[in-house]
C-alpha positions in Angstrom: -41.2 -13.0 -9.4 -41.1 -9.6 -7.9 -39.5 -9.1 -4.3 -42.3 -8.3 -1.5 -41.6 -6.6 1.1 -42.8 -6.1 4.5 -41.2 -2.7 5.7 -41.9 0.5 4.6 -40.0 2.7 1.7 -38.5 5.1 4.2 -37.3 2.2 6.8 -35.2 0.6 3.3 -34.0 3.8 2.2 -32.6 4.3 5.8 -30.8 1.0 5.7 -29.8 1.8 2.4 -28.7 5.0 3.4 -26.7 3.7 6.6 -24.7 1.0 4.9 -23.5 3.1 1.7 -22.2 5.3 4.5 -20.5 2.8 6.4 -18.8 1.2 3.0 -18.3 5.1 2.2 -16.4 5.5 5.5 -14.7 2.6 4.7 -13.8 3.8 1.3 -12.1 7.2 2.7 -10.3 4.9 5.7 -8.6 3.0 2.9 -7.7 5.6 0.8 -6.2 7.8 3.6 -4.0 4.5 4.5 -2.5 4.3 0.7 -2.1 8.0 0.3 0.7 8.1 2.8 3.8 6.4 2.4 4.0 5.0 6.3 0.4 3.7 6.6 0.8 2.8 3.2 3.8 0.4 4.2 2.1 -0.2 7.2 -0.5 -1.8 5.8 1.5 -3.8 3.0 3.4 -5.5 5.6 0.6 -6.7 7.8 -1.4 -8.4 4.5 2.5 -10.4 4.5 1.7 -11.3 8.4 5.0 -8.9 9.1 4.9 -6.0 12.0 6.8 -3.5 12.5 6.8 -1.2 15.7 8.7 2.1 16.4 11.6 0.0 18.1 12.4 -2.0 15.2 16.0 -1.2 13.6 17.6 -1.9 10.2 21.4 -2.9 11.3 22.0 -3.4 8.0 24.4 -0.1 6.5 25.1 -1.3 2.7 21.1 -1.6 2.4 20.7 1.9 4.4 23.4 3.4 1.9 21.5 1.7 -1.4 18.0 2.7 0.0 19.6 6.8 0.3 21.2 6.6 -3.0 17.9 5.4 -4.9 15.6 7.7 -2.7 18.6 10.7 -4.2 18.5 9.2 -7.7 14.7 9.9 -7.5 14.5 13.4 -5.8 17.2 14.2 -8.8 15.6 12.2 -11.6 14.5 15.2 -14.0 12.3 13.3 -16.1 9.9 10.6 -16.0 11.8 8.3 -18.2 14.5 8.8 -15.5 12.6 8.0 -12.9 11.2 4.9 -14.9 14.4 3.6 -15.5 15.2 3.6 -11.6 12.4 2.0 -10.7 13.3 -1.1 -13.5 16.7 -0.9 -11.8 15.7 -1.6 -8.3 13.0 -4.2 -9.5 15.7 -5.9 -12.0 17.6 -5.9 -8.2 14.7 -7.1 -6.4 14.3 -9.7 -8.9 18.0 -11.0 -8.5 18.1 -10.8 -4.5 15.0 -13.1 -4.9 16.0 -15.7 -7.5 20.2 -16.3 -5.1 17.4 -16.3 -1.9 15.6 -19.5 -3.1 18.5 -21.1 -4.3 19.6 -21.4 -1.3 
């Protein structure tokens, strides 16, 4: 059964219109979050219920040292392979840390 409706075409088109702009708008806010790396964390941490504000510190200096030698690794990675084989590297670490942490 066909829909019936009561308003006119250009009253529709103007919701129409309003909302594809709003989910637009909300489209580029998203985006604009992911495309840089601190929003982009940001954001992944607060979908895990975990803040992080400007007075927050990591105390920890082995992690600090690991993080600065994989962040070089990458900057000097020459290829993508290279860079592939980092990133299976960290997530074959990641993967360890994870398994000993709920062990225990």
């Amino acid at each position: 059964m066909p829909r019936i409706s009561l308003l006119p075409a250009n009253v529709i088109f103007q919701v129409k219109t309003l909302a594809a702009r709003d989910l637009s708008g909300l489209v580029n806010e998203a985006y604009n979050t992911l495309l840089q790396p601190l929003s982009r964390i940001h954001y992944i941490l607060s979908q895990h219920n975990l803040g992080v504000s400007e007075t927050d510190q990591l105390d920890d200096p082995h992690l600090i040292t690991e993080v600065i030698g994989i962040r070089e690794a990458l900057e000097d990675a020459s290829s993508e392979s290279e860079a592939e084989e980092i990133k299976n590297d960290v997530s074959g670490s990641r993967e360890t840390i994870h398994s000993v942490s709920t062990i225990n």
